[in-house]
RODREN-475069 format. One record per residue (C-alpha): residue in one letter; y, x, z. Coordinates in steps of 0.001 Angstrom, whole numbers, padded with zeros to 6 digits, always signed. Layout:
N
AYXZ/...
This chain:
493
X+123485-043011+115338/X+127056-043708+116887/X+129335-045755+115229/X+131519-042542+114474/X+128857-041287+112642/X+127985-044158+110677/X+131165-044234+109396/X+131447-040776+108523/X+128417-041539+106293/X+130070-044117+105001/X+133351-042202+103776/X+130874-039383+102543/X+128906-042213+100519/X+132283-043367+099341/X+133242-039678+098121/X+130141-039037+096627/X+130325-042350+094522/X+133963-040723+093166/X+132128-038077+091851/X+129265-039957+090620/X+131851-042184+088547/X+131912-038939+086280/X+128246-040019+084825/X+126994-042922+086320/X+126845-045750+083239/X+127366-049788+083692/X+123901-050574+083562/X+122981-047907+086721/X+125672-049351+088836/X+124533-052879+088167/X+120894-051115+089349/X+122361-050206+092443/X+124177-053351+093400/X+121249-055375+093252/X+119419-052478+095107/X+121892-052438+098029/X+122398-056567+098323/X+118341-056539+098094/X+117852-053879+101101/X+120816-056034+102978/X+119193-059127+102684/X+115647-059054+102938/X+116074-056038+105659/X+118553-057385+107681/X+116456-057108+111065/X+115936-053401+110385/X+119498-051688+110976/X+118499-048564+109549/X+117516-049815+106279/X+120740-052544+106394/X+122491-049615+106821/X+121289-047414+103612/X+122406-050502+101494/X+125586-050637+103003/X+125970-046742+102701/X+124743-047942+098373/X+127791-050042+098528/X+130143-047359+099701/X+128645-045255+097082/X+128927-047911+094049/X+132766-048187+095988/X+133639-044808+094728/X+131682-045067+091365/X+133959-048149+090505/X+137439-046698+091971/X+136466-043710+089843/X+135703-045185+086976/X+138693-048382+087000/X+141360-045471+087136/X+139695-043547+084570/X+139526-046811+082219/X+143401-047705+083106/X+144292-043759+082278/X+142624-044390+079133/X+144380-047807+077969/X+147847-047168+079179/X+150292-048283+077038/X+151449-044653+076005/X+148068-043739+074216/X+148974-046138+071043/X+151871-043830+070939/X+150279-040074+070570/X+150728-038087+067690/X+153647-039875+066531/X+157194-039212+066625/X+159080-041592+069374/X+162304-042331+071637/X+161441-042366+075342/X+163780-043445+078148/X+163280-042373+081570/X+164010-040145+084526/X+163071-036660+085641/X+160751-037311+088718/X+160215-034022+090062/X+162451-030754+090171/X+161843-028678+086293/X+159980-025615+086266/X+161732-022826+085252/X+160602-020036+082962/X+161666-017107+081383/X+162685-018608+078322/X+162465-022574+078817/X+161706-025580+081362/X+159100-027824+081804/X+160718-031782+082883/X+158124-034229+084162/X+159865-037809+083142/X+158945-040957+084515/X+158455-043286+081510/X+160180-046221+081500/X+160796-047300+077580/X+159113-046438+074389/X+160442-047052+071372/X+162105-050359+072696/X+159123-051245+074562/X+158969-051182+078631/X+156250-049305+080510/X+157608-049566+083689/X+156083-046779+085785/X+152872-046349+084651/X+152912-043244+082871/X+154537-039723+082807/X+154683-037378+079929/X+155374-033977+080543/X+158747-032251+078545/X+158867-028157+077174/X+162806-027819+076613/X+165209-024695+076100/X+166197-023194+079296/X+169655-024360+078890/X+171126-026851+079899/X+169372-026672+083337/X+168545-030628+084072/X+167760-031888+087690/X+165669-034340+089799/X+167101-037689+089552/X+168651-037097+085930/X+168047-040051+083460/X+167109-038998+079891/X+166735-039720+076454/X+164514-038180+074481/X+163433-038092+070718/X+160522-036514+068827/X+156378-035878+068746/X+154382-037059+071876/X+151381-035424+071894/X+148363-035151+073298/X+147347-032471+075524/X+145475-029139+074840/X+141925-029948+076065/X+141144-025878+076133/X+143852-023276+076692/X+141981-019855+077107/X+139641-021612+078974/X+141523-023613+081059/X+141772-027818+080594/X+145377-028109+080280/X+144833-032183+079712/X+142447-033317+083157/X+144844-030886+085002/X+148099-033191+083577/X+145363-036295+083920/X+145217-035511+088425/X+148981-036045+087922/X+149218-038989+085543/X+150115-037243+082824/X+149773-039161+079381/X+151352-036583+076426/X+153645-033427+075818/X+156782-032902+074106/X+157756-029804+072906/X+161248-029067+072575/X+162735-032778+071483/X+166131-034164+070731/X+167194-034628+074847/X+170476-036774+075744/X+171737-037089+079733/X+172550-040533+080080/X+172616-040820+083945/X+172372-039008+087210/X+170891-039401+090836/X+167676-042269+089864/X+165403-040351+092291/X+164720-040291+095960/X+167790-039542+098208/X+165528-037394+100659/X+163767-035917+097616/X+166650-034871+095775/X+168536-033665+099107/X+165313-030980+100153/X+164996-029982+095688/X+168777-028999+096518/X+168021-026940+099355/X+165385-025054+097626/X+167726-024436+094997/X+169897-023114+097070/X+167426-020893+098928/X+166026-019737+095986/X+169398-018181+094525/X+170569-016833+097866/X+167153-015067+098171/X+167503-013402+094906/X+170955-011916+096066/X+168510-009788+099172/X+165157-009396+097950/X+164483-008081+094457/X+161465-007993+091927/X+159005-007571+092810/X+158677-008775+096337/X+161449-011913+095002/X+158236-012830+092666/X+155978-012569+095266/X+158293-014689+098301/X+158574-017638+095566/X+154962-017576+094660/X+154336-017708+098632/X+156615-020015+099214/X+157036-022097+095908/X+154231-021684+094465/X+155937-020343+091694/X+154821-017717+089453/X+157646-016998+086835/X+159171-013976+088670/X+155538-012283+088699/X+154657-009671+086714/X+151348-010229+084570/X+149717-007324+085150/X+150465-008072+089003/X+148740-011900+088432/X+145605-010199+086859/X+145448-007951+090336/X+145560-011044+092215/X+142587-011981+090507/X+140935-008866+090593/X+140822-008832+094524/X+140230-012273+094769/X+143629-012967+096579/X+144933-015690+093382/X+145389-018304+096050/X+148204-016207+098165/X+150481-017142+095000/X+150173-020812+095445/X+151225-023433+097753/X+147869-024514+097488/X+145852-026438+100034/X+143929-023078+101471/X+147064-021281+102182/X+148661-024594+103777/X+145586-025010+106416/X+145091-021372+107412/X+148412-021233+107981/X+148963-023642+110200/X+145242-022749+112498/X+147077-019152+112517/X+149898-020526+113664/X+148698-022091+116429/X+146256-019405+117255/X+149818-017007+117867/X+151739-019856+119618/X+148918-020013+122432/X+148894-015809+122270/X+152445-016230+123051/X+151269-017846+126505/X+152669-021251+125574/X+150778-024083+126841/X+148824-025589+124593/X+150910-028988+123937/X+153733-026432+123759/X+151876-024668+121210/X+150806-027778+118881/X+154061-029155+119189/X+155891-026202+117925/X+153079-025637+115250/X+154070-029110+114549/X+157087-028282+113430/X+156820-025518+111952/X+154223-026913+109651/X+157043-029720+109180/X+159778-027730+108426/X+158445-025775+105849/X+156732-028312+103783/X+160180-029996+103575/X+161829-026899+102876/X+159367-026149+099571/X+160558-029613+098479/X+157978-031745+099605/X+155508-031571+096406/X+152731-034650+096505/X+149824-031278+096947/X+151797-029977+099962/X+152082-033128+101633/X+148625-033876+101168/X+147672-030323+102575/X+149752-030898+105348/X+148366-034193+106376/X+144708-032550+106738/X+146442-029118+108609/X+148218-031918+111160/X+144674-033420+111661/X+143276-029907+111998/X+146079-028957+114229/X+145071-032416+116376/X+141762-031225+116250/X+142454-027751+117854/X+145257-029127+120609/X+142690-031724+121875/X+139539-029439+121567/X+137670-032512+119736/X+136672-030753+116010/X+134114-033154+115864/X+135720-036166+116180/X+139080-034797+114405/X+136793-034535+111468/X+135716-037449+111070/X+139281-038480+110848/X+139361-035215+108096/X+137129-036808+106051/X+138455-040574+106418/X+141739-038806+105022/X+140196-037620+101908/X+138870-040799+101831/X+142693-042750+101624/X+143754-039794+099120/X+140994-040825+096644/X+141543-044044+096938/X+145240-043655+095842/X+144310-040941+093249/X+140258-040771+092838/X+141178-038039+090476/X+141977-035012+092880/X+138289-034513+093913/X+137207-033565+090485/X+140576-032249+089056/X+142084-031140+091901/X+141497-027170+092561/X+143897-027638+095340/X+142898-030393+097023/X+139180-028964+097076/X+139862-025840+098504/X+142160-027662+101065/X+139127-030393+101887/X+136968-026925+101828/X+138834-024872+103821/X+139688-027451+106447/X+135845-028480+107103/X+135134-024686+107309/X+137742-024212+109993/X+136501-027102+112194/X+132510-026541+111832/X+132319-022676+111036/X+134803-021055+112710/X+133395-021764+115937/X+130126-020559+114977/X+132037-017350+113552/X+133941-017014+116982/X+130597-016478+118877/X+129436-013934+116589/X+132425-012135+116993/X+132955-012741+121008/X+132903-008992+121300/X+135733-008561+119381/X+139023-008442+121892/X+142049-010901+121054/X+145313-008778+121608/X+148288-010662+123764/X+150283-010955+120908/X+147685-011147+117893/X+144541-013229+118223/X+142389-010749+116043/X+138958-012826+116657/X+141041-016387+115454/X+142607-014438+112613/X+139199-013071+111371/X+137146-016633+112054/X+139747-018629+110305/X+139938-016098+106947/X+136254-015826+106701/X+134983-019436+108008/X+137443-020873+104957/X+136574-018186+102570/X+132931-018937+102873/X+133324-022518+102043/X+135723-022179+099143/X+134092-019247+096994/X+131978-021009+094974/X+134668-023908+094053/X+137110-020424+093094/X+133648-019213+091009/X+132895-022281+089299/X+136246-022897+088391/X+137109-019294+087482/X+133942-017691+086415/X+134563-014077+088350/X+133492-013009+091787/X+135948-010419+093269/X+133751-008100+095429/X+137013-006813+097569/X+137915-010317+097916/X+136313-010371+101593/X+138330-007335+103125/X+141547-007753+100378/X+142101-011435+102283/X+141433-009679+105598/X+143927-007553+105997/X+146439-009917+103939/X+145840-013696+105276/X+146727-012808+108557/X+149678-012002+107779/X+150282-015112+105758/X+151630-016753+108836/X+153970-014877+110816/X+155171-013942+107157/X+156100-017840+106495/X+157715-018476+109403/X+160009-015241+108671/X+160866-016746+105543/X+161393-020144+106662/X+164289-018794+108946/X+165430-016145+106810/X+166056-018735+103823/X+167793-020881+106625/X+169399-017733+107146/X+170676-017099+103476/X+172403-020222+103184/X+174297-021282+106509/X+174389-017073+107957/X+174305-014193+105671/X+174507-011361+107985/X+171163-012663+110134/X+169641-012998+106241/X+170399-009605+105650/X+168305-008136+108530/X+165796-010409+108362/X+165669-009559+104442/X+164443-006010+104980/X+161305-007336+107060/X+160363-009751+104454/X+160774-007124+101986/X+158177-004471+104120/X+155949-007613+104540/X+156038-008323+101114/X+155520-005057+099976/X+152305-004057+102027/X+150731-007182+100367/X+151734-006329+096956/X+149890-002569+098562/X+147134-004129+099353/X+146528-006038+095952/X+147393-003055+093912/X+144814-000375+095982/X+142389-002888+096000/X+142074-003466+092320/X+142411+000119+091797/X+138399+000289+093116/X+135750+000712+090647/X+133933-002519+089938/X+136476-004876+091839/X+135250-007926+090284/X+132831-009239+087731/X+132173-012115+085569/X+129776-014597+087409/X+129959-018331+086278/X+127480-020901+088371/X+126014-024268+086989/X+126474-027472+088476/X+123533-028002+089823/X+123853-024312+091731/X+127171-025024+093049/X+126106-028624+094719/X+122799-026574+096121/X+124983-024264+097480/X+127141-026562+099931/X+123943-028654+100627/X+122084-025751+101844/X+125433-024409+103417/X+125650-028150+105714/X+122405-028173+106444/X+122924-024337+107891/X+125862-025249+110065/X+124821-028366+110709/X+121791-026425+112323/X+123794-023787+113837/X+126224-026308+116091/X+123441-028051+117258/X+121780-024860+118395/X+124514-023699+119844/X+126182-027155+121246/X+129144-026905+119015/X+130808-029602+117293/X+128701-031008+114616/X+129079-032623+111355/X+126244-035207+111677/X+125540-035515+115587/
């Protein structure tokens, strides 16, 4: 075994112990310390067995990270303050979200009835819709802090505020502005320019392709009809309405699969895939999950440009490794960063495999149809059961729905990127490029709304645990199989 290798088993050791720390008890990891020290140093002439215990120690590594954040969640100093009524001081650390009706302010905590957290903790505000408040803007607020909803149709409102540090809710307190511009410069420079693009692209495109370009873009759902979100779940197409991990990844292996149909070289191509992929992460404001997406598409994009996958995914994996050790909540929490993990190991391994099944199939000059169709299914089939386990339906027109949508996805972003450039430095080239987006936007919204028209689009389908971990063991073990028969790049070579 190479020394690449070994250390990939050592990073997958590690991310197995994170999700071990869900269950594993004091007196097991105590067990498996003395296990691993044992096999290190009465083995130490065999390197195979040396190297199990040192793969137990990388695996009691992510057991404690795992469980040390979950303990320090637990006794922060906001918890002796829930269901009681309180005056917090502190600043609004990310842009508010918007409804119909009201906003939702995420403030950094800094006082507490008199007494200093620092920044430890974030509670999470629901306030009228008026007066709009901004990045950057210091607050006072007064009234109940409490804990969050542990079930909400279904849905764990408090581990998904837990991934983000999340301590309590507020619902419409007493709120005084006290201060302006405590945030980032950069931060609250690209939250502007959103803003910005945002109202100038209402003034072109209206509902309910507007809904749909935010969702795309923003990852905002506000402007979206709800009988248009429950299509998007019917055909299994939920994720196009996200800035979510997925989208991020197949959009940038699309968009260097048209830069190199263009003729470019390939350095040409990465480079200006590069940017792309740079330019419109800053120009969605920068959230934490799109930066994190975008460090794994830049790795995938390295991967592709040097023709390495194998070695590129090592460096994947080591990634996800430096994420949980920052946040070791994301891999259990995190939809997103799953499906981004997911979809980014499917592109590297599967695709390839996909690619020779489909070497029939003609790429056009100025569409590669066999990358379009590897990339949507090789990341489709490693996501589906995370979307089943964590939504409970399986969406039968999900397969040919993303088909003729995802491949789109790209070309589509990169039109919006320049036309929101467009809308706020050069309204006439908006104004054209308007009326595409709007014909793009409207054969998805097509799409979705045929689709979900069919007779038995979806149906309820939840998976246990055990059946979900089966599944992507038995789905390694395949590929792995499959690249070694075929000499691609493998996971474990």
């Amino acid at each position: 075994m190479s020394r690449a290798d070994k250390l990939l088993v050592l990073c997958l050791s590690f991310i197995v112990g994170i999700f071990l720390g869900l269950f594993v008890s004091l007196s097991l990891l105590m067990a498996l310390l003395i296990l691993s020290l044992f096999l290190i140093s009465v083995f130490w002439k065999r390197r195979m067995i040396v190297f199990a215990g040192f793969c137990l120690l990388a695996l009691m590594g992510g057991i404690w990270r795992y469980q040390a954040a979950d303990v320090s969640f637990k006794n922060n100093v906001l918890g002796k303050y829930l269901d009681s009524q309180v005056v917090v001081y502190g600043f609004i650390d990310q842009e508010p979200e918007a409804g119909l009706s009201s906003q939702k302010i995420s403030l950094k905590v800094e006082k507490i009835n008199e007494e200093t957290v620092g920044s430890l903790g974030k509670i999470l505000v629901s306030s009228r819709k008026y007066p709009r408040y901004q990045y950057g803007d210091r607050i006072i607020i007064k009234g109940l802090l409490e804990k969050p909803s542990e079930d909400i149709d279904g849905f764990n409102y408090r581990n998904f505020l837990k991934k983000e540090g999340v301590y309590g809710v507020m619902g419409f307190p007493e709120i005084e502005l006290i201060g302006k511009d405590s945030g980032n410069f950069l931060i609250k420079t690209l939250v502007s320019f959103k803003d910005k693009f945002q109202e100038n692209a209402a003034r072109f495109i209206s509902p309910p392709q507007r809904g749909l370009l935010e969702a795309l873009v923003f990852g905002e759902e506000s402007n979206i009809s709800k009988d248009l979100k429950e299509k998007f779940n019917l055909t299994g197409t939920r994720h196009i309405a996200a800035v979510s991990g997925m989208n991020i990844t197949i959009i940038a292996s699309l968009i260097l699969a048209f830069a190199l149909s263009l003729e470019l070289w390939r350095q040409q191509a990465f480079y200006l895939s590069l940017i792309l992929l740079l330019v419109y992460i800053l120009m969605i404001g920068a959230p934490a999950s799109a930066v994190r997406a975008g460090i794994m598409a830049f790795l995938l994009l390295l991967a592709q440009h040097l023709g390495r996958a194998s070695s590129v995914g090592n460096a994947i994996v080591l990634s996800a490794v430096f994420m949980l050790l920052v946040n070791p909540f994301l891999l259990t929490l995190d939809i997103g960063f799953q499906l981004s993990f997911l979809a980014i190991l499917g592109l590297v391994y599967l695709q390839p495999l996909i690619s020779l099944a489909f070497r029939k199939i003609p790429d056009f000059k100025f569409f590669p149809l066999k990358s379009v169709l590897g990339a949507t299914l090789a990341a489709q089939v490693f996501t589906l059961p995370v979307l089943i386990y964590n939504f409970g339906y399986v969406s039968l027109v999900s397969p040919l729905a993303n088909i003729l949508i995802v491949p789109l996805l790209a070309p589509l972003t990169i039109l919006i990127s320049f036309f929101g450039l467009a809308a706020v430095f050069f309204a006439p080239l908006a104004y054209l490029l308007s009326w595409i987006a709007w014909f793009c936007l409207s054969y998805i919204i097509w799409v979705i709304e045929w689709f979900s028209r069919v007779p038995f689009a979806s149906f309820s389908f939840k998976i246990p645990l055990i059946l979900f971990l089966s599944f992507y063991i038995l789905l390694g073990t395949v590929v792995w199989r499959l690249n070694r028969k075929y000499n691609q790049p493998a996971f474990l070579r």
